[in-house]
N, C-alpha and C positions, 0 to 999 in steps of 0.2 A: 550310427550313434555319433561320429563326429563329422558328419553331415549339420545333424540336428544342433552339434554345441555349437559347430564355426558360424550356422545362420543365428542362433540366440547371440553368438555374442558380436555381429556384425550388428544385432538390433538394438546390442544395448549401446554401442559405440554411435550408433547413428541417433539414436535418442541425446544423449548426453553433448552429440552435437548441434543436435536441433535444441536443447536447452541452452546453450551458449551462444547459438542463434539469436534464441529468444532474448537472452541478459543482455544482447547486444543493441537490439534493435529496440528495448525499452529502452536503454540508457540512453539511446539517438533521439527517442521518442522527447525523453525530460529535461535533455541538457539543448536542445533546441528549443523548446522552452524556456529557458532558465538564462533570461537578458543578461546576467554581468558574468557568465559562464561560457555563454554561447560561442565570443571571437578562443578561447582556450579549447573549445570542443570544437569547433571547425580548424581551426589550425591541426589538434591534433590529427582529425579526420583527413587532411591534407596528407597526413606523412604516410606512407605506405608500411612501416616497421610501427606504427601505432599498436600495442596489445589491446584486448578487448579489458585487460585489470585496469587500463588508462582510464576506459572509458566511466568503468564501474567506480574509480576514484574520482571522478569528476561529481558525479550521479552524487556518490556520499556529500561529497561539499556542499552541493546543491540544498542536499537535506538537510544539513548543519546551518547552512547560511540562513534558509528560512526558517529552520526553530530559533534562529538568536534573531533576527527581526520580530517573530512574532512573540521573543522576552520570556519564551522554555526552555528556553537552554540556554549553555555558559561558552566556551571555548569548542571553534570548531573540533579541535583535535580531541575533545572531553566525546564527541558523536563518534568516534570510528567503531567500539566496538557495536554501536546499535545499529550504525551503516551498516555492517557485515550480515548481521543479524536480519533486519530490512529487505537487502538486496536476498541474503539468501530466502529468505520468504516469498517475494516476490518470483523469483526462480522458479519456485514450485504452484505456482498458480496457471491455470492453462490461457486465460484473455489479463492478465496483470497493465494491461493499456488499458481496457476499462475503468481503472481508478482514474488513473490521469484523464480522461475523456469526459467522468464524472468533475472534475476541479474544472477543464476547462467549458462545460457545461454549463457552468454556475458562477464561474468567473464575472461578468457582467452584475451581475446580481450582489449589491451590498449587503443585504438583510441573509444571505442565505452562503455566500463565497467564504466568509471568515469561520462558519459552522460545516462546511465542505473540506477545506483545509484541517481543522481541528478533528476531523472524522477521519482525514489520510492520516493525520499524523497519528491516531489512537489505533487505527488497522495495523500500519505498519510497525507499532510498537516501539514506535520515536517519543512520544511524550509520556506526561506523567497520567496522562487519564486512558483508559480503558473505552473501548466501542462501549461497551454494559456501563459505564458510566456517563458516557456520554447520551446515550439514551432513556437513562431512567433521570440523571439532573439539570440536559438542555431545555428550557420552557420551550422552543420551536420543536423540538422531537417528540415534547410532553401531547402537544395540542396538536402535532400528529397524528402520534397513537391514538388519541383520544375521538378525534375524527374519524378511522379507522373502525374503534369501537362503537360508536355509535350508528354501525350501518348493520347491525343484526347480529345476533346470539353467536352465531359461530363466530363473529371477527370479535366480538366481546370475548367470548375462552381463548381465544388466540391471543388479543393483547396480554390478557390477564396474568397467560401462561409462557409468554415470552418474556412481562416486566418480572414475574418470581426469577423465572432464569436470567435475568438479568440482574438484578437482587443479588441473588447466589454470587455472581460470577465477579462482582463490584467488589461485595461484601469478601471472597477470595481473594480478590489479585488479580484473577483472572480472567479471563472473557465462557462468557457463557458458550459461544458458538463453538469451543471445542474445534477451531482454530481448522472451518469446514473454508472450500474455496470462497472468495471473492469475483462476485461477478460484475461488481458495477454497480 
């Protein structure tokens, strides 16, 4: 019997480390990325007493700094509780670099970069708009789906029945997806 607890709980210790792994090596992933942040994240990365909360405090600003460029938001310090909120979401995602992979994907792309961005920032639960609304009142999401539907019966009840759920979850507050992984 305590056999069986000390290995449960050496699993769960090692998980909770491998997710602190994980917050780590995204946060590396976005603030190398993130041009007027970058010399602050490698410096910090330079000191050996750097905490990983350094890191995840950087990451937030990052997030802050781009919703007040793109005119959603107000004062970075006004983002902290949605950073927490953000990062802890992210946390619990198993490939959470697939969003960013997504942004820099599409990065190049004018017509499609600033609706890429607008999509991270509705996932992550940093803006005022919802994934479910950003897919049922973007016209490039519109003429998606509608592409999509036009290739046979079943991809027709599938839009049909993803734009209701979508509908719902607008018309709520809240996201239709019931808040399932993100893969990218």
């Amino acid at each position: 019997q305590g056999g069986a607890e000390a290995e449960a709980e050496a699993a769960d210790e090692a998980a909770r480390a491998l997710e602190g792994v994980r917050g780590v090596m995204l946060a590396c992933c976005v603030l190398e990325r993130a041009g007027e942040l970058r010399p602050r994240y490698r410096a910090a990365l330079s000191r050996a007493g750097t905490a990983p909360s350094c890191l995840l405090h950087l990451v937030g600003e990052a997030l802050g700094s781009q919703l007040e460029r793109e005119g959603e938001g107000g004062e970075g310090a006004s983002h902290r509780p949605a950073d927490a909120a953000c990062l802890s979401r992210l946390k619990g995602w198993r490939r959470p670099e697939l969003l960013f992979n997504y942004l820099a994907l599409h990065a190049d792309d004018d017509a499609i970069a600033p609706l890429a961005r607008r999509w991270l920032t509705a996932v992550l639960g940093l803006g005022g708009e919802s994934v479910a609304e950003l897919r049922l009142r973007e016209p490039l999401n519109r003429r998606h789906l509608d592409a999509i539907a036009a290739t046979g019966a079943r991809a027709r009840r599938a839009v049909r029945l993803w734009r209701v759920a979508d509908a719902r979850g607008a018309e709520g507050g809240g996201e239709a997806e019931g808040g399932g992984e993100a893969e990218g």
